[in-house]
C-alpha positions as CSV (number, residue, x, y, z in Angstrom):
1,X,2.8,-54.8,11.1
2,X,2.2,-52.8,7.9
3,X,-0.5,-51.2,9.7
4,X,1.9,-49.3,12.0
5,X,4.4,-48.9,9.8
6,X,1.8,-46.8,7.8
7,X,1.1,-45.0,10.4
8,X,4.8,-44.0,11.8
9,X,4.9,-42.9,7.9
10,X,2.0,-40.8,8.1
11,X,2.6,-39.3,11.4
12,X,6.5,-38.5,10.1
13,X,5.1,-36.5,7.3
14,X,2.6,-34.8,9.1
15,X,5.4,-33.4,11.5
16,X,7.7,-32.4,8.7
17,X,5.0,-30.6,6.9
18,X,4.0,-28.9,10.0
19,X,7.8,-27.7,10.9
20,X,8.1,-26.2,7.3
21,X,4.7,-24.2,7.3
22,X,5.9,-23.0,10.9
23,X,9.1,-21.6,9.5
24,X,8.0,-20.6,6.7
25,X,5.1,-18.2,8.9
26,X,7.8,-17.1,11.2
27,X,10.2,-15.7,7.7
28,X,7.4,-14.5,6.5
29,X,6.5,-12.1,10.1
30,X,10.2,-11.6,10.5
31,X,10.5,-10.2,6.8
32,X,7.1,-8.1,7.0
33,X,8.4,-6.6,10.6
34,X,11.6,-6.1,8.7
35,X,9.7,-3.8,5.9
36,X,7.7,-2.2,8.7
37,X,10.9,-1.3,10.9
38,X,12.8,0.5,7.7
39,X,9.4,2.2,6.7
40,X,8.8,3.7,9.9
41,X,12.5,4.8,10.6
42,X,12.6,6.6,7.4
43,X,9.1,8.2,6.5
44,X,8.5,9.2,10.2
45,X,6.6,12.4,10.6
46,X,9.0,15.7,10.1
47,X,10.1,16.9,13.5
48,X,10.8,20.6,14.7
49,X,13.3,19.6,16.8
50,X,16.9,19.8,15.7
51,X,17.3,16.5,15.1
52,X,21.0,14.8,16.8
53,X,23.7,14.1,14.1
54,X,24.5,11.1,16.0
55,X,21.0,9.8,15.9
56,X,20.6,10.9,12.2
57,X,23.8,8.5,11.7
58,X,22.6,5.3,13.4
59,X,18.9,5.7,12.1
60,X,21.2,5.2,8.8
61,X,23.2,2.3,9.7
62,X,20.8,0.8,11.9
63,X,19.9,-1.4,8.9
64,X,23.5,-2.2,7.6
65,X,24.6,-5.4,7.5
66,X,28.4,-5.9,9.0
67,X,31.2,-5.1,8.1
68,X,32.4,-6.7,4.4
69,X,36.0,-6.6,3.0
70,X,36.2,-4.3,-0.4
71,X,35.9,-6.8,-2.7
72,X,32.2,-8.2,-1.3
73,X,31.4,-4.2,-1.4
74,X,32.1,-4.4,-5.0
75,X,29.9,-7.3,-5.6
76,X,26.9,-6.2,-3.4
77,X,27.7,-2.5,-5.2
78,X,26.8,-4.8,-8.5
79,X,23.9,-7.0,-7.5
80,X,22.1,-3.6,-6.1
81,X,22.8,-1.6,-9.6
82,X,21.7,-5.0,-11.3
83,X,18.3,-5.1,-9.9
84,X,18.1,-1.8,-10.6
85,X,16.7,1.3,-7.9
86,X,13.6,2.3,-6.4
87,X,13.1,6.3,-6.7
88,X,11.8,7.7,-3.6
89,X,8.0,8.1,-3.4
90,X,7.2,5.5,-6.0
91,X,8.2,8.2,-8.9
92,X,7.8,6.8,-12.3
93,X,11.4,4.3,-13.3
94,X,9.8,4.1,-17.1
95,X,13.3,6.5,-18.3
96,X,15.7,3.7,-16.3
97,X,14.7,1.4,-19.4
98,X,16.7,3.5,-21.5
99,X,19.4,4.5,-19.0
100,X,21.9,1.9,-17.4
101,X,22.6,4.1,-14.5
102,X,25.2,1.1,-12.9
103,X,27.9,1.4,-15.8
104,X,27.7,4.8,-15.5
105,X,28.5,5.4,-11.8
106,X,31.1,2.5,-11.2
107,X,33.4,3.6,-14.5
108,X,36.1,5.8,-13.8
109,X,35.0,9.5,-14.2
110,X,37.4,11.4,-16.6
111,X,36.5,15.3,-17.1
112,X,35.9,16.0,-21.0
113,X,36.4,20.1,-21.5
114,X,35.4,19.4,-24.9
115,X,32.2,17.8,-24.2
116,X,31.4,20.5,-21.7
117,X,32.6,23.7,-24.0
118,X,29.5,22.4,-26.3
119,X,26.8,22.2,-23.7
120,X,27.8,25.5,-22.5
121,X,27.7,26.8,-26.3
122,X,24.5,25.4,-26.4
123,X,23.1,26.6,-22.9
124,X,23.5,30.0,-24.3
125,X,21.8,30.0,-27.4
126,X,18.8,30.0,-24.9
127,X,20.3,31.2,-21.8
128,X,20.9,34.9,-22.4
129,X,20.7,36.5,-18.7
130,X,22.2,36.1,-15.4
131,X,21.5,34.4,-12.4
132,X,20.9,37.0,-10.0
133,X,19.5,40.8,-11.2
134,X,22.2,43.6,-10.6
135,X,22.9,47.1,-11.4
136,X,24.7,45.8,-14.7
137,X,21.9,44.3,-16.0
138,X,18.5,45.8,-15.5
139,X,17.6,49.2,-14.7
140,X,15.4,51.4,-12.7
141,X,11.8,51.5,-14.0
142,X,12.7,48.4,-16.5
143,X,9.3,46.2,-16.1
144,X,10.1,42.4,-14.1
145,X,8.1,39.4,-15.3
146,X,6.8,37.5,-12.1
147,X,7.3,33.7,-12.7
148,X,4.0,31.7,-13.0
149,X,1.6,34.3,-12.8
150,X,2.6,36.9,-15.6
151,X,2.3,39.6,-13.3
152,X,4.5,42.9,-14.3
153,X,6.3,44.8,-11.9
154,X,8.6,48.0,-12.2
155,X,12.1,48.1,-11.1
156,X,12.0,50.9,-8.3
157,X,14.6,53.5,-7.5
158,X,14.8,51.4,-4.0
159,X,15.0,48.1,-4.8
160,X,17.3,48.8,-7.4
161,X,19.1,50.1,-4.5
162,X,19.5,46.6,-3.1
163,X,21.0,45.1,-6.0
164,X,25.0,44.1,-6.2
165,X,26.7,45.8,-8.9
166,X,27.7,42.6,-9.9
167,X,26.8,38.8,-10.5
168,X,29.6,36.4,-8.2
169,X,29.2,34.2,-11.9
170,X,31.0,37.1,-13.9
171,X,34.0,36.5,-11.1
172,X,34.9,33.0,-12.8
173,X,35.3,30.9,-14.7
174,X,36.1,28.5,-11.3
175,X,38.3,25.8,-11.5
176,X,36.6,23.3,-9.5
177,X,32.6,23.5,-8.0
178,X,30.6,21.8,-5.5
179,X,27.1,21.7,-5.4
180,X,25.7,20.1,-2.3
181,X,22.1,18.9,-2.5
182,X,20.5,17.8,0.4
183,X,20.0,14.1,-0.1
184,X,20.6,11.3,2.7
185,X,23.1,9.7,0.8
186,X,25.4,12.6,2.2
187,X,24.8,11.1,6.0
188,X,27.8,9.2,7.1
189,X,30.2,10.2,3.7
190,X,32.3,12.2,4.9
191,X,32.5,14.1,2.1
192,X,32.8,17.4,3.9
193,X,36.4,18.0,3.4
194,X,36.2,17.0,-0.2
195,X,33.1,19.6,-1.0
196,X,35.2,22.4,0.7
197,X,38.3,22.1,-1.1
198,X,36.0,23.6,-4.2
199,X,37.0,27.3,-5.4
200,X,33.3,27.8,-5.3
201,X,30.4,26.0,-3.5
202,X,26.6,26.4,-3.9
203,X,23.9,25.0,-1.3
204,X,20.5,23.8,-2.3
205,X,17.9,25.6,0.1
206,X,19.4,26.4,3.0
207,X,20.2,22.9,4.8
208,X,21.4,22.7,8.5
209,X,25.4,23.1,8.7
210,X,26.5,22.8,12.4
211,X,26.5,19.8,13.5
212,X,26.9,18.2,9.9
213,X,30.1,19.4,8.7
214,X,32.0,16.4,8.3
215,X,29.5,14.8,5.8
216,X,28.1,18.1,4.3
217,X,31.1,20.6,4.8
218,X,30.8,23.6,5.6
219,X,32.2,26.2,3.6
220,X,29.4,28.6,1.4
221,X,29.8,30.8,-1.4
222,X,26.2,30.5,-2.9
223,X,22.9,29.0,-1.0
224,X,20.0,29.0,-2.3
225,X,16.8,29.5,-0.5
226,X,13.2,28.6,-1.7
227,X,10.1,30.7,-0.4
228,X,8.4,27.2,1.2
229,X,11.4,27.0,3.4
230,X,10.7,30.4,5.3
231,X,7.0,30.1,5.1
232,X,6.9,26.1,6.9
233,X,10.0,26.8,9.4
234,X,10.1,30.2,10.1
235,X,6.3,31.0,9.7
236,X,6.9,33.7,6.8
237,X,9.6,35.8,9.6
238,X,6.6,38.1,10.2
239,X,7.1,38.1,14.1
240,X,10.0,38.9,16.2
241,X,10.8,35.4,17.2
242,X,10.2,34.0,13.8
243,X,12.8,37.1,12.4
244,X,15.3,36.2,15.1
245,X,15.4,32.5,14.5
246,X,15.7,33.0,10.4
247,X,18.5,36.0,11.2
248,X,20.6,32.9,13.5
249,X,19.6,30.5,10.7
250,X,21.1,32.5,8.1
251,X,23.9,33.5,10.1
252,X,25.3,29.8,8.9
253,X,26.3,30.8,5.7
254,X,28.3,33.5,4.1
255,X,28.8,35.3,0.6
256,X,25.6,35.2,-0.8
257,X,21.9,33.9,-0.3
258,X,19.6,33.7,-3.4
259,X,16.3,34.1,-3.0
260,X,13.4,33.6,-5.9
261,X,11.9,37.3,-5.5
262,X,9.8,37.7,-8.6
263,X,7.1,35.2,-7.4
264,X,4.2,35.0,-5.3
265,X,6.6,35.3,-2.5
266,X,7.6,39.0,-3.5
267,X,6.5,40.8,-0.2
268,X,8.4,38.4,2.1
269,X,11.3,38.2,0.1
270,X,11.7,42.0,0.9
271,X,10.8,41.4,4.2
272,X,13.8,39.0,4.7
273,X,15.9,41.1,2.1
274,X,15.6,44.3,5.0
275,X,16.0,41.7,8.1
276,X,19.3,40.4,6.8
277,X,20.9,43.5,5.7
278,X,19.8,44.9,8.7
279,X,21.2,42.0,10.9
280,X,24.2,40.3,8.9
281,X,27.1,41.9,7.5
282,X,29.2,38.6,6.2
283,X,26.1,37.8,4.0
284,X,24.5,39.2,0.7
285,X,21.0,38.6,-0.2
286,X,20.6,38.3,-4.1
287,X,17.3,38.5,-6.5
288,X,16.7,36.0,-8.6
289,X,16.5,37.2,-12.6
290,X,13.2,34.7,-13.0
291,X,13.9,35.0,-17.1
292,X,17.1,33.2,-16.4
293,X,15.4,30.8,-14.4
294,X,12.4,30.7,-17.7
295,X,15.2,30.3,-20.2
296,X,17.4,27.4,-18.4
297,X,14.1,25.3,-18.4
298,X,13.4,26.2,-21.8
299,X,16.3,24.8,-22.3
300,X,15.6,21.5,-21.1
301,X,12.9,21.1,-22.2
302,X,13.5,21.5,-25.9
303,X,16.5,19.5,-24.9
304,X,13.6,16.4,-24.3
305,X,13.5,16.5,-20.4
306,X,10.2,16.1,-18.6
307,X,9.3,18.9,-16.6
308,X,6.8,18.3,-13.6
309,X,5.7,21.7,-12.6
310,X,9.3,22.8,-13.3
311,X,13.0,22.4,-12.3
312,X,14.4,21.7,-9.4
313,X,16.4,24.4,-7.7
314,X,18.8,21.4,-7.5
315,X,19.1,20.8,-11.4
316,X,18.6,25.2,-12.2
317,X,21.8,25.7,-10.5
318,X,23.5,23.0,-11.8
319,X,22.8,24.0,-15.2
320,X,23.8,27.7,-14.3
321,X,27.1,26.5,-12.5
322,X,28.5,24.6,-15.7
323,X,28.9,28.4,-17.9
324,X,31.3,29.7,-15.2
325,X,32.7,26.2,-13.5
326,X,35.1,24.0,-15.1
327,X,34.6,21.8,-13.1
328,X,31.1,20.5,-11.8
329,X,31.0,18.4,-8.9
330,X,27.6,17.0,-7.2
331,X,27.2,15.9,-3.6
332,X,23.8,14.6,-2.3
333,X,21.7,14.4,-5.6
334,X,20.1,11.2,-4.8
335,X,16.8,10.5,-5.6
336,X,16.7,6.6,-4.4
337,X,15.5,4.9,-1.5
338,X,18.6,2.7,-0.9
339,X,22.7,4.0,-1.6
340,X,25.1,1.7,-3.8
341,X,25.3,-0.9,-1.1
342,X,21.5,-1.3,-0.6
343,X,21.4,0.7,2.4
344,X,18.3,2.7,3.0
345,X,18.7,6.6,2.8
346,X,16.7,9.3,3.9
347,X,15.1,11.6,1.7
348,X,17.3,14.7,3.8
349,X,20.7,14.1,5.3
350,X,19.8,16.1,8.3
351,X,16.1,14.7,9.1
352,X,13.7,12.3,9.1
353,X,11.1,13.2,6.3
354,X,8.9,11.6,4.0
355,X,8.6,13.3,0.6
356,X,4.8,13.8,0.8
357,X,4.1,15.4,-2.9
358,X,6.1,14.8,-5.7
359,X,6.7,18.6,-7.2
360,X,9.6,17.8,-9.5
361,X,10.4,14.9,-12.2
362,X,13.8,14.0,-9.6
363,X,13.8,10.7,-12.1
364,X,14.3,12.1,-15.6
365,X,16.6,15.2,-13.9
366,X,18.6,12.4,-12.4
367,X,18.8,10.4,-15.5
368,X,20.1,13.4,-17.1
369,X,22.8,14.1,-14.9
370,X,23.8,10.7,-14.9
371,X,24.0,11.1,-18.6
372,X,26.6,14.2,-18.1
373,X,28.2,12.2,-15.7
374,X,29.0,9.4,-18.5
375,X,30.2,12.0,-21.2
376,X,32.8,13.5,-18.4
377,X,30.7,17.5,-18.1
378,X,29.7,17.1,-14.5
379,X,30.9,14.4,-11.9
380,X,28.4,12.8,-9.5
381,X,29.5,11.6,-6.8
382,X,27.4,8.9,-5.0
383,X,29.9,7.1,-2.7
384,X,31.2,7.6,1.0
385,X,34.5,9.8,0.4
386,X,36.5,8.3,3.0
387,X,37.0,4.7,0.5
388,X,38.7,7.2,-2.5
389,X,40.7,10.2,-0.7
């Protein structure tokens, strides 16, 4: 009798143990198909196709729990700032030691003009030029410094021609500024009204506007385009189809485009300068003055940020709009994997992309902004805008 009773034991134990290491494989395959699902819906390979807002929208949700009353957003808002963030290609978190970037972002924001009088005052002990040359401030035959290389170039009696007589930064100060950055967290805001309502906004490198206005917005007073941008999607606008698809691109925007001339990019930039002025009349292309951009990283620098390579074009205008805006406001400076609710983001609100080469310190730029975020200079804003109207 105890015989078979020992066995009925033996045999229940073997089935329970059996059932648990089954479960426990299946968890573990769902979780790993999990990780592999997110990984490949947000580092697939960049596309030339215009990619569909729509689709951009539920490759962003597609991983969103449902729906949760405010107050469990509030306490999943928590838990994610508590166990902290991971930046986007694996960059370096050794400066979020030193930073808690969670009771920063969920206390109320309050503007301090006192606070931001005294980082202007001490912007311009360094900074003592203008964002864009004009026909105020350099002349012809005055020699141009080309950032990087040290190469020296004349100011000619024709490209002196091109210049405004003005800088749009002497026309302030503005009340209120947006800067829109191109981060994912800006897919599914609806921030577009709120960024438009700014006296002034400033675009970071030319991002897509149709088709994206009710997150991004789509007013324009400043974008800024980088020479990498012409060069990878618009193959350096050397042919006729390549110039006609750049002229419709930067038919999206009006005011002004600013273009980094004074660097190895020199020949195209006057290429595109010509094709535009040519071709657009609601738009006007600007130079770059590269000792501004030289004396606003000096800045930081001696200020005790990190500089990989150099600035962002991101954190450069920032720090130029807070001399002539009075308000700073920043949309789509995000340089996480996963929003405030622990959803995942895309490293572009308008695309698919995987950030392949890590060219600027996004961490300790972040952590800095965050930091003028706390002391009321600058306001980020890292929410949907729908929840606070």
């Amino acid at each position: 009798m105890m015989s078979v009773q020992l066995l009925w034991l033996t045999l229940g134990l073997s089935m329970t143990l059996t059932t648990y290491l089954w479960l426990k494989t299946c968890t573990l395959n769902l979780n790993n198909k999990n990780v592999k699902d997110m990984q490949q819906a947000f580092y697939s390979p960049l596309s030339s196709k215009k990619p569909d807002n729509d689709q951009m929208q539920q490759g962003f949700y597609s991983h969103v729990s449902s729906k949760k009353t405010d107050n469990d957003q509030i306490t999943v808002r928590r838990d994610t700032f508590k166990s902290g963030f991971k930046y986007l290609a694996n960059m370096s978190t050794h400066s979020e030691s030193t930073l808690d970037i969670s009771t920063i972002l969920l206390a109320p924001w309050k503007k301090n003009m006192s606070n931001l009088k005294e980082l202007r005052s001490n912007i311009k002990k360094t900074v003592h030029t203008d964002l864009i040359l004009t026909q105020k401030n350099v002349n012809i035959s005055q020699p141009v410094t080309f950032l990087g290389s040290g190469r020296t170039i004349n100011i000619s009696e024709e490209f002196y021609g091109l210049l405004p007589k003005d800088s749009p930064e002497h026309k302030g100060p503005y009340k209120r500024c947006s800067i829109v950055g191109n981060g994912g967290i800006l897919n599914g805001s609806k921030c577009g009204k709120e960024i438009d309502k700014a006296d002034f906004v400033i675009r970071c490198n030319a991002p897509p506007l149709n088709g994206f206005t009710e997150d991004a917005g789509s007013k324009t007073n400043l974008t800024t385009v980088n020479p990498s941008l012409v060069r990878l999607r618009f193959g350096s606008a050397r042919t006729r189809k390549e110039r006609t698809r750049f002229t419709y691109k930067m038919d999206e925007y009006r005011n002004y485009i600013w273009f980094p001339t004074f660097t190895s990019s020199y020949k195209m930039s006057l290429r595109v300068n010509s094709l535009l002025n040519k071709h657009l009349k609601k738009v006007t292309f600007v130079h770059g003055d590269p000792r501004h951009f030289t004396e606003s990283q000096d800045f930081w620098v001696n200020s005790g940020v990190t500089v990989l390579n150099r600035i962002s074009s991101g954190f450069y205008i920032t720090t130029t709009a807070l001399l002539f805006c009075d308000e700073v406001h920043l949309y789509g400076f995000w340089p996480f994997s996963t929003d405030i609710y622990n959803r995942p983001t895309s490293y572009h609100y308008f695309e698919q992309r995987n950030l392949s080469r890590l060219f600027h310190a996004f961490n300790q730029e972040f952590n800095e902004l965050a930091r003028l975020h706390s002391e009321g200079i600058l306001q980020l804003h890292v929410d949907d805008c729908y929840k606070h109207p």
